[in-house]
Structure formats: C-alpha cells, structure tokens
VMD Tcl script that draws the C-alpha trace (Angstrom):
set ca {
  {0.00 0.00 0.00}
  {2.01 3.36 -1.13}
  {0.89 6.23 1.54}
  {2.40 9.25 -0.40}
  {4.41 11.82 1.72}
  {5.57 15.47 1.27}
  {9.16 16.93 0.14}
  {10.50 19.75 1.95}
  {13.77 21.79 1.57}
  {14.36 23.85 4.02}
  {17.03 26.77 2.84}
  {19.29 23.82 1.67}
  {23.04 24.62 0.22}
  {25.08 22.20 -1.60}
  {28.69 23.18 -2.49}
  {31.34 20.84 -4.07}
  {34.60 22.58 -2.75}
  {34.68 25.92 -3.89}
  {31.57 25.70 -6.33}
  {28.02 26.29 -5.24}
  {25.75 23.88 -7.03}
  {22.36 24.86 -5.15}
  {22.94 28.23 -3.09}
  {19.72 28.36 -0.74}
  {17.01 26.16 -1.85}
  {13.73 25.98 -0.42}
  {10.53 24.51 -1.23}
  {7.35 21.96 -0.53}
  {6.08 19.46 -2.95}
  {2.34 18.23 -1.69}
  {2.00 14.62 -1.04}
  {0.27 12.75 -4.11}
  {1.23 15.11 -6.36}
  {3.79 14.86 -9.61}
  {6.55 17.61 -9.30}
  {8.92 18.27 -11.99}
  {12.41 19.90 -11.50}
  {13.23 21.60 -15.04}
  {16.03 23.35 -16.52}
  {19.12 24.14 -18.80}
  {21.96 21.63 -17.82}
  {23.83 23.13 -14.86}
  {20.78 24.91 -13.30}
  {20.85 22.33 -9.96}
  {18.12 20.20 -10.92}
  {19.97 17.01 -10.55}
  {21.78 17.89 -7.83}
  {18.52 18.38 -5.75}
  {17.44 15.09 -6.55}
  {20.12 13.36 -5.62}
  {20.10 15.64 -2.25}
  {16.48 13.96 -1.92}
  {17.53 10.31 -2.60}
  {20.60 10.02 -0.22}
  {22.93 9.90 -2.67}
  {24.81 13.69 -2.00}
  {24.23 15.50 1.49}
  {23.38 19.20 1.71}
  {26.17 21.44 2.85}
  {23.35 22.88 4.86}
  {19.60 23.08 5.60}
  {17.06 20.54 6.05}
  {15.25 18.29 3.63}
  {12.07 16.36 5.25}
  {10.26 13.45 3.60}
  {6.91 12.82 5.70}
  {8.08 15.00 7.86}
  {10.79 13.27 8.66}
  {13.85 14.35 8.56}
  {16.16 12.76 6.58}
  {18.93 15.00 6.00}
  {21.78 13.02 6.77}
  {20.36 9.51 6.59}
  {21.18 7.52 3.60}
  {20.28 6.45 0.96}
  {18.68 3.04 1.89}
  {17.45 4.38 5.28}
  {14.95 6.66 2.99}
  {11.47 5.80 2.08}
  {12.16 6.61 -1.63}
  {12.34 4.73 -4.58}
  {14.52 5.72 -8.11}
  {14.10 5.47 -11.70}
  {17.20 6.00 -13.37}
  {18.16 7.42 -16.79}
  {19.82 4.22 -18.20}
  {17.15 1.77 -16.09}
  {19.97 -0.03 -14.21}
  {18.38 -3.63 -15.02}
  {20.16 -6.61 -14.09}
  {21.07 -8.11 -17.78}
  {21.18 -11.86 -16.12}
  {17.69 -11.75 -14.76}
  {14.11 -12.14 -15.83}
  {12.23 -9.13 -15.54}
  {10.06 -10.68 -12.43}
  {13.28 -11.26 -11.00}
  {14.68 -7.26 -11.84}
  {11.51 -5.98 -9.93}
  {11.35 -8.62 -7.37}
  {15.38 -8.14 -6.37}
  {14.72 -5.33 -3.97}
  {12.06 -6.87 -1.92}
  {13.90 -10.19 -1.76}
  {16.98 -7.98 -0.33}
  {14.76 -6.22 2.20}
  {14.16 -9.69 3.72}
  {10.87 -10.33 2.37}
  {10.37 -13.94 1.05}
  {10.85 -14.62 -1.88}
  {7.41 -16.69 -2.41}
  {5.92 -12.90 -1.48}
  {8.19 -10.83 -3.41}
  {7.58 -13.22 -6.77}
  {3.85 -12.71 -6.37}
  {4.59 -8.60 -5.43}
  {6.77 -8.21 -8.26}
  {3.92 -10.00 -10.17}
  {1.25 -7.64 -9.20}
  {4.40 -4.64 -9.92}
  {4.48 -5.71 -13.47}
  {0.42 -6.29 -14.30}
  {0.31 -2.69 -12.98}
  {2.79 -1.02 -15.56}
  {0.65 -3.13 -18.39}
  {3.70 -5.91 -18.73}
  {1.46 -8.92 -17.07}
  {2.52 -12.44 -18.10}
  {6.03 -10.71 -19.52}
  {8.12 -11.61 -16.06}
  {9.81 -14.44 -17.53}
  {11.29 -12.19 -19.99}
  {14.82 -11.00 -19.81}
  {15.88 -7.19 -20.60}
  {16.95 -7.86 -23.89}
  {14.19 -9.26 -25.34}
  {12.13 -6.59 -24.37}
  {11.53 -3.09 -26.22}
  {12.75 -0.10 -24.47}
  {9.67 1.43 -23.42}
  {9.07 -2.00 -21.89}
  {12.88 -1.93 -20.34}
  {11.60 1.43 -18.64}
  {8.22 0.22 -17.12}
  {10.26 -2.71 -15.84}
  {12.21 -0.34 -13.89}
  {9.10 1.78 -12.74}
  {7.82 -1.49 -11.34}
  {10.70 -2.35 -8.83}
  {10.75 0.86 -8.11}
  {6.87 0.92 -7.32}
  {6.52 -2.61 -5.42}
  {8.96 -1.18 -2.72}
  {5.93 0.98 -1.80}
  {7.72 4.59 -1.18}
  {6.27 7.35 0.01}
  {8.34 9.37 -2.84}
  {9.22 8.08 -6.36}
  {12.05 9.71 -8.09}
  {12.56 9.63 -11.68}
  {15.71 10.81 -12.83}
  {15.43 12.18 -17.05}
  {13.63 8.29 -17.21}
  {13.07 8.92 -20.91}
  {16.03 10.06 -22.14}
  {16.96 6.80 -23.83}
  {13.63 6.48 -25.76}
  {13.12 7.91 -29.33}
  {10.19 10.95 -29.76}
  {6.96 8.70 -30.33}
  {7.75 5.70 -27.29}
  {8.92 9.26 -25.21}
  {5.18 11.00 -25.79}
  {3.60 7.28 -25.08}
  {5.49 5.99 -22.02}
  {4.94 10.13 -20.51}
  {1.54 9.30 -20.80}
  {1.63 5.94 -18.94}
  {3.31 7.17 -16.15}
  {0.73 10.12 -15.47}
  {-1.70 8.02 -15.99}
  {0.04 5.43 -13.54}
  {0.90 8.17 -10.88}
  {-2.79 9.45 -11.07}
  {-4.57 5.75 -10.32}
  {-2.04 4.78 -7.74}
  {-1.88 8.38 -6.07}
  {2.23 8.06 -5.38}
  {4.21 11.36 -4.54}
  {6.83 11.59 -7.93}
  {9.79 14.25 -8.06}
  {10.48 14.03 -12.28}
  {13.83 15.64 -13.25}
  {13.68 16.78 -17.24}
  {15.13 19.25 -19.34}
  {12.22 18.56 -21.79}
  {9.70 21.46 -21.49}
  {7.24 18.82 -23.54}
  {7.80 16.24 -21.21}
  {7.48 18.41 -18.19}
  {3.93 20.05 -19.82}
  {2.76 16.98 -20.66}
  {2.85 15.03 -17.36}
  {2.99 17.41 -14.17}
  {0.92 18.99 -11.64}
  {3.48 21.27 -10.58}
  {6.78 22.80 -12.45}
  {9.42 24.05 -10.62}
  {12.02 25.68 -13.00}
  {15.52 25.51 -12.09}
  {17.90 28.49 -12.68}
  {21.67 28.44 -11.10}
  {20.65 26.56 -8.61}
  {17.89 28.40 -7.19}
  {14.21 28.47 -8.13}
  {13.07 30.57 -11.33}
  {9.36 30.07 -11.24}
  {7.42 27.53 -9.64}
  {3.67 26.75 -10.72}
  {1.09 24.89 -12.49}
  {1.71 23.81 -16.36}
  {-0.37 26.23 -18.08}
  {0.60 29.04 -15.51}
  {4.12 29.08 -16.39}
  {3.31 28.98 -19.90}
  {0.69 31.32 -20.40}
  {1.92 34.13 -17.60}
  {6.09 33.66 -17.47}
  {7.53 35.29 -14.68}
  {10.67 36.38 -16.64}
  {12.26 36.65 -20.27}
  {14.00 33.05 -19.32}
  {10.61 31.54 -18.10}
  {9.14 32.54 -21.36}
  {11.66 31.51 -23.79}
  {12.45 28.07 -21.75}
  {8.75 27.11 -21.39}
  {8.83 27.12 -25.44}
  {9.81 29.76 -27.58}
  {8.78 33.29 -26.97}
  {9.45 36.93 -28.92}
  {10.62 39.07 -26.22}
  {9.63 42.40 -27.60}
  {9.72 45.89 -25.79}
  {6.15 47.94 -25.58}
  {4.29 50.72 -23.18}
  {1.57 49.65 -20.48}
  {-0.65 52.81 -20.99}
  {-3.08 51.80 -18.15}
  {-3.86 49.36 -15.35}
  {-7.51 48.50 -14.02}
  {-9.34 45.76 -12.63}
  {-6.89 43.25 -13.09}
  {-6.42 44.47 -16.89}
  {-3.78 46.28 -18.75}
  {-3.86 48.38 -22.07}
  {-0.58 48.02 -23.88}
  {1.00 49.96 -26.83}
  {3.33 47.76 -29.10}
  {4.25 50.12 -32.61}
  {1.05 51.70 -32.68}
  {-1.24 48.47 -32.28}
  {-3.15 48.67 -29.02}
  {-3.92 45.43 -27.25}
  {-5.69 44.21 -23.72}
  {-4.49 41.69 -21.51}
  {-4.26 40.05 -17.94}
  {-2.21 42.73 -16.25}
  {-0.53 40.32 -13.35}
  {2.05 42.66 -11.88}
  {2.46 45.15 -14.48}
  {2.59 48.91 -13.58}
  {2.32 51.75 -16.47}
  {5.21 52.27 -18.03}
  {7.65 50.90 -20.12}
  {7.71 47.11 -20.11}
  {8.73 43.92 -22.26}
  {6.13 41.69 -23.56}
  {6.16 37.58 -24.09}
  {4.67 36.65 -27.25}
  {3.77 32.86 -28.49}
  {4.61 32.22 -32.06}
  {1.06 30.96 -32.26}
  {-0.34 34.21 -30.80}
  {0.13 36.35 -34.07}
  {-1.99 36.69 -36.73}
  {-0.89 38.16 -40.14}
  {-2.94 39.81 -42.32}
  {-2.57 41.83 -46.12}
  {-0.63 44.78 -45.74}
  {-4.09 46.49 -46.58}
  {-5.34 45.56 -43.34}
  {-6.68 48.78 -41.16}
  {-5.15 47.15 -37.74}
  {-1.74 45.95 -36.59}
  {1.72 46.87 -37.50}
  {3.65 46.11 -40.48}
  {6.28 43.64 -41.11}
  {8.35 42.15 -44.09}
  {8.71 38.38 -44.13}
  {12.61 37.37 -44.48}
  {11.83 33.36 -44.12}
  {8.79 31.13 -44.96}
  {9.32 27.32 -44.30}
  {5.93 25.09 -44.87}
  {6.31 21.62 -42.30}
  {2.79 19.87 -42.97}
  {0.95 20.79 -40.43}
  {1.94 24.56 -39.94}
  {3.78 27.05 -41.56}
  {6.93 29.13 -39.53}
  {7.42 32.75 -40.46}
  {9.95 35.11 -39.95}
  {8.95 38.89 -39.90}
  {11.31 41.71 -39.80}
  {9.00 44.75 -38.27}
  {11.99 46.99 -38.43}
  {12.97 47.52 -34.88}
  {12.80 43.70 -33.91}
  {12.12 39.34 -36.06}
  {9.87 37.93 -34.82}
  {9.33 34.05 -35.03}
  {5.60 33.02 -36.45}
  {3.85 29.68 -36.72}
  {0.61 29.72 -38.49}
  {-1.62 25.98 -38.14}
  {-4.29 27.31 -40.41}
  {-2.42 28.20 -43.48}
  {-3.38 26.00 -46.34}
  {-0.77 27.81 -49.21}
  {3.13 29.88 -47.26}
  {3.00 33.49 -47.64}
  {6.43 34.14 -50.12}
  {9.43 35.76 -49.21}
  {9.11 39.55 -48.90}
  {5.41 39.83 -48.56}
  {4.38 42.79 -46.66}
  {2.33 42.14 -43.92}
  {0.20 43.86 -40.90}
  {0.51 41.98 -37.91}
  {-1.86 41.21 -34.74}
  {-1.92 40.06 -31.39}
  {-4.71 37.10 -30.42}
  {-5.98 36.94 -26.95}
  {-4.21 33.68 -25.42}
  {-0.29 33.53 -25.13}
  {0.82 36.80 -24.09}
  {2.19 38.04 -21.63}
  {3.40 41.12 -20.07}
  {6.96 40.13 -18.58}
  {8.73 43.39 -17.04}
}
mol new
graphics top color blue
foreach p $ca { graphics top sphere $p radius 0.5 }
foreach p [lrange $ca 0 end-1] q [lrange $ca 1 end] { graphics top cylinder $p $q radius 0.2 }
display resetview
C-alpha cells in the first residue's frame, strides 16, 4: 500500500569545494502530487534530486520526507524509490526477477516478493512478460520494468531521474503518458527531473524551473506557460518573442498596452504603467494583407511550410519575430508585406 508523503527543503546549500551547485534552496512538494524539477543543464536540478535520494548530502539546511527528517540519513534508510536514466536492469535476470530483487533484499520472502513483483508488473501493463529478460524486451518496456521495482517497494516518494532520455520521440510522448496516468490511479508522490519542457507540460501537476541553482518560477503547467515570470521563463517554457512595448493603463486586473502603434488588452498580473517587455507565443500572431486597417507592419525574411503549420519570420523593423501559423493551407512568399496582430491567449506582459 504506497501512503504518499511530502518533500521539503528547508534553505538547503550544496557546495562541491569551492563551487556552489544549489545556493539556498527551499521549497514543498504536496503529497500525491507529480513535481517536476526543469532546466538548462547546470541549473541544480539534478543535484537536488540526488540531495532527496541520499545519494549527495546538503552542505546545509534541512530536507524532510513525511516529515521526517532525513537530512543526513542515507540512501537506503529513505522511504524513496529511483528510476534512473539508463534503467539499471540486471542483464542476467528475468524481468520478475529485476523488480522482485529489492524486496527479496529487504528480507521479504521470496514466495511474497515473486507474487509482489507480479502484481508490480500487471500494474505497468507488462502482465505475463516476467519471464522475460531485458533484452528481449523493447525499451519502453525496459523502462516500465524499472518503474515497477521501483513501485513494489511501496515509497512514500518516487524519483525519476530524465527516465526517458533513452527512448526515441513517439515511445517518449507514449510511455509520458503511462506514467501520469500510472501516478494518477495509484496516487504516489513523484519528483520528475527533465530538461524537456514537452515532457514536463505533458505530465505534471506542478513545475518548478531551475535556474543556477535556485528556483526561477514555480507553478502549475499552463501558468508558467501562459503568464512567465521572466524573459527566461518565457523563452524556456517554449519559444517566446521578447519584444519591448508601453503599459498605458492598469484596471481591474487588466492592462492596455501599446506595441508600434497596435493597441492590445491583456491580464495585467504585476504590471505597472510604463515601459515594459512583452512575451509573445509564435502561435499568438496573426498576419494579415498589408491592406489591413489594424496591426503593425512587417516584411517576411523566411517562410518554411512543415505539414501541419507554416513558420514565419517577420522583420518589423525595430525587432524578427518568429511566427507559426496551423491554419495556413498555401506559405506566404518571401518579402510579402504584412500587418501583424496580437490574439488573446499567449501573451504576456513580462517586465
């Protein structure tokens, strides 16, 4: 029976001699819930988790599981489980006997752990596949073999460490999904580590992005993405044009912006009048004939047609900005002049 438990880091510093990987870290992740730590290589993301599974030792501050803490205790004195990167199967041993390894080296027996490890593998959809041995399975199947043992050791935290690293782009979107869907039915507390802003999107209830060791922005999927915090929030949490403009006014909650003459209304969030810098999703332009009464002009330098959308680029004279357009059946050409607008979702005022 998994009984979920909080994460908390209490002002936590981890240096490595004279280098400060994580400077003063502190945060709460909610039992039950799917947390992902995201962010450029370098940003302390790893580190943390590592902090949280025993395996490196904070310099100093606290870090609680269940509210216990655990600071200094290691690794197999925590009530975590791991998923690693390269799924650290035995090569030599069935897959029942992979999942069923760690209970049998707890002490349970193995009669129990065989029919545990069992029940492990009918959960991650690989019933009746225990007799298997790593290499004659897929790797999508190698990785819910590892999510198994982890899960039949009945944490109260499940760490997954970049767990689909390994797999190419259409097993990567499928196995994402199995895991929500896993961590949703079973109710499990999961700390994901990614540098995948898809990946994190796709499967979390909570992003925390990771910048020099410290936290950038921390919220739900669509918050980050839809009201970014910061120019790096907005261009990591997919591409952005980070272009300057004027908050004329401020009420109720709503600001009226001025971007080269084109005036626009949006969710004000912490915006004061004034000059400020505005987040813009490619997908959040329209572009219209030059004739067109509203918007501002531009001159598009690049056209590429992919199938299902076509990516502009349009110089407006003082800044390019980066365009995708789903509903265009025929690319505008090279050097068509064109008025551009603003839609209502995927901007954001910024600073």
């Amino acid at each position: 029976m998994i009984n979920p438990g909080s994460v908390v880091f209490e002002n936590v510093r981890k240096s490595f001699g004279a280098f400060t990987a994580v400077p003063d870290l502190s945060l709460r992740i909610e039992p039950g819930t799917l947390v992902t730590l995201l962010g450029p290589s370098g940003c302390g993301k790893t580190t943390t988790l590592r902090m949280l599974a025993g395996l490196e030792h904070p310099t100093s501050g606290r870090i609680l599981i269940g509210n216990k803490d655990v600071t200094m205790l290691p690794a197999n004195e925590r009530d975590v489980s791991m998923v690693f990167q390269s799924y650290a199967l035995f090569p030599h041993m069935t897959s029942l006997d992979n999942v069923a390894y760690g209970l049998e080296s707890s002490g349970l027996k193995r009669g129990e752990a065989r029919e545990r490890a069992e029940e492990g593998l009918k959960l991650v959809g690989l019933g009746g596949m225990g007799h298997r041995l790593p290499a004659e399975l897929s790797g999508g199947q190698q990785q819910r073999v590892a999510v198994a043992r982890a899960l039949v050791l009945e944490p109260q935290v499940l760490l997954l460490d970049e767990p689909l690293s390994n797999l190419d782009a259409r097993l990567r979107r499928r196995v994402r999904t199995e895991i929500r869907e896993l961590q949703q039915r079973l109710g499990f507390t999961a700390v994901y580590v990614t540098h995948d802003q898809d990946e994190a999107l796709a499967v979390s209830d909570q992003i925390i992005v990771m910048k020099d060791g410290g936290i950038a922005q921390q919220g739900a999927p669509r918050d980050l993405y839809d009201a970014p915090a910061s120019a790096f929030i907005a261009d990591f949490m997919g591409e952005a044009n980070v272009v300057d403009c004027n908050v004329l006014s401020v009420d109720a909650g709503q600001a009226l912006i001025d971007i080269a003459g084109l005036r626009h209304r949006l969710p004000a969030g912490k915006a004061a009048q004034g000059a400020a810098q505005l987040a813009i999703r490619p997908n959040a332009i329209d572009l219209s004939p030059d004739g067109a009464t509203t918007g501002f002009s531009g001159n598009i330098i690049h056209s590429a047609y992919l199938g299902d959308h076509v990516e502009y680029e349009v110089d407006t004279g003082s800044t390019k900005l980066f365009v995708v357009d789903a509903s265009a059946d025929e690319p505008l050409p090279v050097s068509t002049r064109v008025r551009i607008g603003l839609r209502d979702r995927g901007i954001a005022i910024i600073g």
